[in-house]
C-alpha positions as CSV (number, residue, x, y, z in Angstrom):
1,X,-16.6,28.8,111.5
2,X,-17.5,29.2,107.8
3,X,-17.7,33.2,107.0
4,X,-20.7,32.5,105.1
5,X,-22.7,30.8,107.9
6,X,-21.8,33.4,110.2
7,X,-25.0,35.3,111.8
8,X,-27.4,32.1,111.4
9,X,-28.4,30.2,114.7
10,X,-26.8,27.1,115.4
11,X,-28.6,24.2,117.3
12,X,-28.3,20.8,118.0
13,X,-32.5,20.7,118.2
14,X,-34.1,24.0,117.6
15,X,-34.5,26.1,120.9
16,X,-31.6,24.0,122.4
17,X,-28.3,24.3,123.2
18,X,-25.3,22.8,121.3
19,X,-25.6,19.9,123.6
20,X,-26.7,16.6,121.9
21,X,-29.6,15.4,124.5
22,X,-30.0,11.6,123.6
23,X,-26.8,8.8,124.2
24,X,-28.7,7.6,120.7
25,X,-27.3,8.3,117.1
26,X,-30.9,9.6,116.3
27,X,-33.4,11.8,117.5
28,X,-37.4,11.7,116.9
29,X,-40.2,14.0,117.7
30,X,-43.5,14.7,116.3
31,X,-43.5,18.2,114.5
32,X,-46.1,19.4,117.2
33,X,-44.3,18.9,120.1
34,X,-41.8,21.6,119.1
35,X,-43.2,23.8,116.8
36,X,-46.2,24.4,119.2
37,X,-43.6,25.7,121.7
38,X,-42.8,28.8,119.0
39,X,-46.4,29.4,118.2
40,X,-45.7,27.6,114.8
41,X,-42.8,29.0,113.1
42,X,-39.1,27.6,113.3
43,X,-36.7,30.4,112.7
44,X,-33.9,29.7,110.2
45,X,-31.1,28.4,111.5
46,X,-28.9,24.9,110.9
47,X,-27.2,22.0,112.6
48,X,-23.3,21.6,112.3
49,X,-23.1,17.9,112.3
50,X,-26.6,16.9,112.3
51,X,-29.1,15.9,109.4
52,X,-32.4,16.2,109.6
53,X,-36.3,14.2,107.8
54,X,-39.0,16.2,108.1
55,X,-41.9,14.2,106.9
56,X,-45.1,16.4,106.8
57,X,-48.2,13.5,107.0
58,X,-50.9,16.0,107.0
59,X,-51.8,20.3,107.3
60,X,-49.5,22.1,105.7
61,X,-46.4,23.8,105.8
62,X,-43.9,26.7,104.3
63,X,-40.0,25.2,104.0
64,X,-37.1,27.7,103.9
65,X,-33.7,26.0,101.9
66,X,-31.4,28.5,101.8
67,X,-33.3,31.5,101.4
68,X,-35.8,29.8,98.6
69,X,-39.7,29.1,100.3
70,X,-42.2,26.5,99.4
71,X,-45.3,25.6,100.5
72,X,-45.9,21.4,101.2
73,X,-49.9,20.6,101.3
74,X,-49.4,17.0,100.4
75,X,-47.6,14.2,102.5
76,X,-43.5,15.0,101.5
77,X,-40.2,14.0,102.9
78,X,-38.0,17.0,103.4
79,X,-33.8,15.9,103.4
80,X,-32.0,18.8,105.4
81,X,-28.4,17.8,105.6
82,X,-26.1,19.6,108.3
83,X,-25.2,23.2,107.6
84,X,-27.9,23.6,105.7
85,X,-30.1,26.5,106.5
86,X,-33.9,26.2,106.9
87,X,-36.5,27.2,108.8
88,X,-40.5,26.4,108.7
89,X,-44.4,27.3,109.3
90,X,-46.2,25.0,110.0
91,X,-50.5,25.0,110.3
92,X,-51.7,24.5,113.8
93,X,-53.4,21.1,112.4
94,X,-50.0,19.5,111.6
95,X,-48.8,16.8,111.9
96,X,-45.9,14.4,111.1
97,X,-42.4,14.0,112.5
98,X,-38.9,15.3,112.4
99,X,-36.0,12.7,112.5
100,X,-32.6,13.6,113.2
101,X,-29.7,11.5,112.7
102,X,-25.9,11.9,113.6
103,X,-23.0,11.7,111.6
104,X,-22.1,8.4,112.3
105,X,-24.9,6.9,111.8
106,X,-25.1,9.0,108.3
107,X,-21.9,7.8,107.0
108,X,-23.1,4.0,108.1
109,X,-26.2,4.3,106.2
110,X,-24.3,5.9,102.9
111,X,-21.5,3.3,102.8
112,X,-24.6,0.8,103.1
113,X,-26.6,2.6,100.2
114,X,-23.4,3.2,97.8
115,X,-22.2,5.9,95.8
116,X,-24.9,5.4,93.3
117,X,-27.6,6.5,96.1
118,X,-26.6,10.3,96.9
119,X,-29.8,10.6,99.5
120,X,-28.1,12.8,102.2
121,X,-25.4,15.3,100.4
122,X,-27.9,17.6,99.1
123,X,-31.6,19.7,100.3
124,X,-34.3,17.5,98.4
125,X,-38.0,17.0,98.8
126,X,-39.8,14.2,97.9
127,X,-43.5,13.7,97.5
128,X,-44.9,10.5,99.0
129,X,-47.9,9.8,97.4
130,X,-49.1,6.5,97.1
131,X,-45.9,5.2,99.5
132,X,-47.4,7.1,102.6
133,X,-49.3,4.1,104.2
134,X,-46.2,3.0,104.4
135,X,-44.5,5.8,105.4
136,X,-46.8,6.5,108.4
137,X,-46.2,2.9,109.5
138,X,-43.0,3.3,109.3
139,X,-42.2,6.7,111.3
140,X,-45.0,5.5,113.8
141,X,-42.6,2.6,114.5
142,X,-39.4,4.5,115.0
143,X,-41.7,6.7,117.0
144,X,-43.1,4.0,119.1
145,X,-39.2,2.3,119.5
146,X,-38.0,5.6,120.0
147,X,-39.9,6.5,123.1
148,X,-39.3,3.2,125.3
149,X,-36.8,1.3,126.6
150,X,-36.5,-3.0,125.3
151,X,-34.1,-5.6,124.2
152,X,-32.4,-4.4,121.1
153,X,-33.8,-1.2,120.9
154,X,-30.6,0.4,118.9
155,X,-30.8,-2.4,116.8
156,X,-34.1,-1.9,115.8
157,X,-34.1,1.6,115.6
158,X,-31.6,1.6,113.1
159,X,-32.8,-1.1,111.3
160,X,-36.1,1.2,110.9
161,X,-33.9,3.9,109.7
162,X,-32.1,1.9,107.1
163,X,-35.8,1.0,105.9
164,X,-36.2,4.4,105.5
165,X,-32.8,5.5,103.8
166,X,-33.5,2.9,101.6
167,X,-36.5,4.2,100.7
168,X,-35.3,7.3,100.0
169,X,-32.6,5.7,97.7
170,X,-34.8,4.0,95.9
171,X,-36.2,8.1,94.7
172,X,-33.0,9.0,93.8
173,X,-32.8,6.4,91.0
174,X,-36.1,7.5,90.0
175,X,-35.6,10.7,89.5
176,X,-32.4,10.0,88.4
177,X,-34.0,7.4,85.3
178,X,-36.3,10.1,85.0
179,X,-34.1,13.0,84.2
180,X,-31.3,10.8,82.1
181,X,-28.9,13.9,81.7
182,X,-27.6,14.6,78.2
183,X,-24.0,15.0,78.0
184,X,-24.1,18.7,78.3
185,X,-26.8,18.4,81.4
186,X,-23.8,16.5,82.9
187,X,-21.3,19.5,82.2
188,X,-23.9,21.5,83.6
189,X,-24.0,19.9,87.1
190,X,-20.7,19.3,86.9
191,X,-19.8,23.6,86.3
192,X,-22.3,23.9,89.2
193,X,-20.4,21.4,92.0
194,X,-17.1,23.7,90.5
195,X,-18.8,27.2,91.2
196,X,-20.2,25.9,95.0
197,X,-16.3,24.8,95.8
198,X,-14.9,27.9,93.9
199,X,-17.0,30.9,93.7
200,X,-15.6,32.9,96.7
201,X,-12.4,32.3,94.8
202,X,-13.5,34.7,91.8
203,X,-11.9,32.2,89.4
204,X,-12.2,33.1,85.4
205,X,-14.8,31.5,83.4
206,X,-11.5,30.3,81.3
207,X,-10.1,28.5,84.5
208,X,-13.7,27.0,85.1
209,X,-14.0,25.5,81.1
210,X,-9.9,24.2,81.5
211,X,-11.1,22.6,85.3
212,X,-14.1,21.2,83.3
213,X,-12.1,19.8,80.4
214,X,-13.9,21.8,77.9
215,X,-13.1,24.8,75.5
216,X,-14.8,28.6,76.8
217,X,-16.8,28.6,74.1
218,X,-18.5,25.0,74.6
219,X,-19.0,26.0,78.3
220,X,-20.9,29.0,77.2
221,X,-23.4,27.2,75.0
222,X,-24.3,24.7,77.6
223,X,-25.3,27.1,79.9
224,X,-27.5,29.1,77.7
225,X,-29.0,26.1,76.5
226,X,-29.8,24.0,80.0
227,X,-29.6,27.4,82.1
228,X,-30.7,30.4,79.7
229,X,-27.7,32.2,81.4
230,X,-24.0,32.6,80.5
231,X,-21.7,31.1,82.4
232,X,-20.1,34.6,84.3
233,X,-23.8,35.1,84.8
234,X,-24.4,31.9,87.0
235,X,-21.0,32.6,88.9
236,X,-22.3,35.9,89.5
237,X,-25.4,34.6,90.6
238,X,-23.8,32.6,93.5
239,X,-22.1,35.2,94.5
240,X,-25.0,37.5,95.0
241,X,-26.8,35.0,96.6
242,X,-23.7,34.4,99.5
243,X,-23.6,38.3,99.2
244,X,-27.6,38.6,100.4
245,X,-27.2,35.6,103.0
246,X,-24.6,37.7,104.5
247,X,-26.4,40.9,104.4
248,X,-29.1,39.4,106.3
249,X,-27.8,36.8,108.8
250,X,-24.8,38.3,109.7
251,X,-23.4,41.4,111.3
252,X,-20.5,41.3,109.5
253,X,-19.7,45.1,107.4
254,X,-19.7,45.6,103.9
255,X,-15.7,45.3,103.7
256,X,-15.5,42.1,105.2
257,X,-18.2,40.7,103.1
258,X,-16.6,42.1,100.1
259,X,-13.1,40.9,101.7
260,X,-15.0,37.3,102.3
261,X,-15.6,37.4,98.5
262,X,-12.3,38.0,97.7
263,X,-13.3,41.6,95.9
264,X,-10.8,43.2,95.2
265,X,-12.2,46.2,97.3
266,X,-15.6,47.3,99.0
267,X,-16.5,49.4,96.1
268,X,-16.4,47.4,93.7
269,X,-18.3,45.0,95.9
270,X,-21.3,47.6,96.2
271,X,-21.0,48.5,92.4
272,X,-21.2,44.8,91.3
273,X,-24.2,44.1,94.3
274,X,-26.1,47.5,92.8
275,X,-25.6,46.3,89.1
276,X,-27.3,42.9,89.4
277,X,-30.0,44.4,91.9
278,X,-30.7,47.4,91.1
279,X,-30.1,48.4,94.6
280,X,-26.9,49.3,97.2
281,X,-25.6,46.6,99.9
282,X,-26.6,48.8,102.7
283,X,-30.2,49.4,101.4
284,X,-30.7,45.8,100.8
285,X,-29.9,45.2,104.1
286,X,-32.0,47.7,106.1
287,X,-35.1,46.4,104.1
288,X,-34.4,43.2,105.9
């Protein structure tokens, strides 16, 4: 097991064991029928293998992605792919559906959609507006097919599904026309994917700019510009943010968290945790 995950619950379904329940590739359930069972509130936790929809059709609800909250009042789609952590609140007038697919039938429904359609490698949420007519139709019929047994039913059940991933697809390019990333927007995301795969590694900012094909100094201006921070800053700031999700869901002690790291020793750990938060490891932790 990932250090970093250590500490946070791990279901196949919230509440369950690690024991898939359905001979199906998917999984659907109105949001009711489980939250109501823990008075309204889902825990954090994740899924190993397992990707989650969450699509909120009316009350409202408070999502957890990796630490950061929102609160959802309209009709939203909510992309959880496995390992991530989340948790939710939900109102007691909710109502919607969650929709849980397996691997297998995630990597059909990418190598379907292309490379050019990333809907299931990241957290995402999008707003459905003027689409959920069509969106209640359509989780109402993988609902419906779902819950009985006829002729073809796997075919049609993931038929729905690949209605729906297209969908979803289909938001990507639009965001993705509506953003049209500069060049240096591009090194940014690019520095980002780097610092996700490397920053437990406590590479150099050098090493980051010569992995990036770009000089120190141009690598520094890009992320002042698109991020307002340097870019030691933002490698620092995934670090403390691994740091504080360790802290919280884990029992794991300061030295193997600072060993995790790769600091060079538990004080300097604490010094460089106290410096960017004004507070020590330890009394971040008992506040929690």
């Amino acid at each position: 097991m990932n250090q970093q995950q250590v500490g946070v619950p791990v279901f196949k379904l919230y509440g369950d064991a690690l024991e898939w329940p359905t001979p199906d590739l998917l999984h659907c359930e109105s949001i009711p029928k489980r939250s109501r069972l823990h008075d309204w509130v889902i825990e954090p936790h994740r899924h190993p293998d397992l990707l989650q929809l969450l699509y909120l059709r009316s009350g409202w609800a408070l999502i957890e992605v990796e630490g950061v909250q929102s609160r959802i009042d309209d009709a939203a789609l909510q992309v959880l792919p496995p390992l991530c952590v989340h948790g939710f609140q939900f109102s007691d007038d909710v109502d919607g559906y969650v929709l849980t697919l397996a691997a297998p039938l995630v990597a059909q429904l990418e190598a379907h959609l292309g490379a050019q359609h990333p809907v299931f490698s990241a957290p995402a949420l999008y707003p459905v507006g003027d689409d959920q007519g069509y969106l209640d139709t359509l989780f109402d019929a993988i609902d419906r097919e779902y819950g009985q047994s006829a002729p073809a039913r796997n075919l049609l059940l993931q038929s729905l599904v690949g209605v729906l991933a297209v969908w979803l697809g289909r938001q990507v390019l639009v965001r993705q026309a509506a953003d049209r990333p500069v060049r240096g927007e591009q090194h940014l995301a690019a520095f980002n994917r780097l610092v996700e795969q490397h920053f437990r590694e406590q590479l150099s900012v050098e090493e980051y700019a010569r992995r990036l094909g770009i000089t120190t100094a141009h690598l520094n201006t890009m992320t002042r510009r698109y991020a307002g921070q340097s870019a030691q800053a933002l490698v620092h700031q995934r670090q403390l943010l691994e740091a504080k999700r360790l802290l919280v869901y884990s029992s794991m002690t300061l030295s193997q968290i600072a060993d995790a790291l790769q600091f060079s020793e538990p004080a300097y750990f604490s010094r460089f945790f106290k410096r960017l938060t004004g507070q020590t490891p330890s009394a971040f932790r008992q506040q929690r």
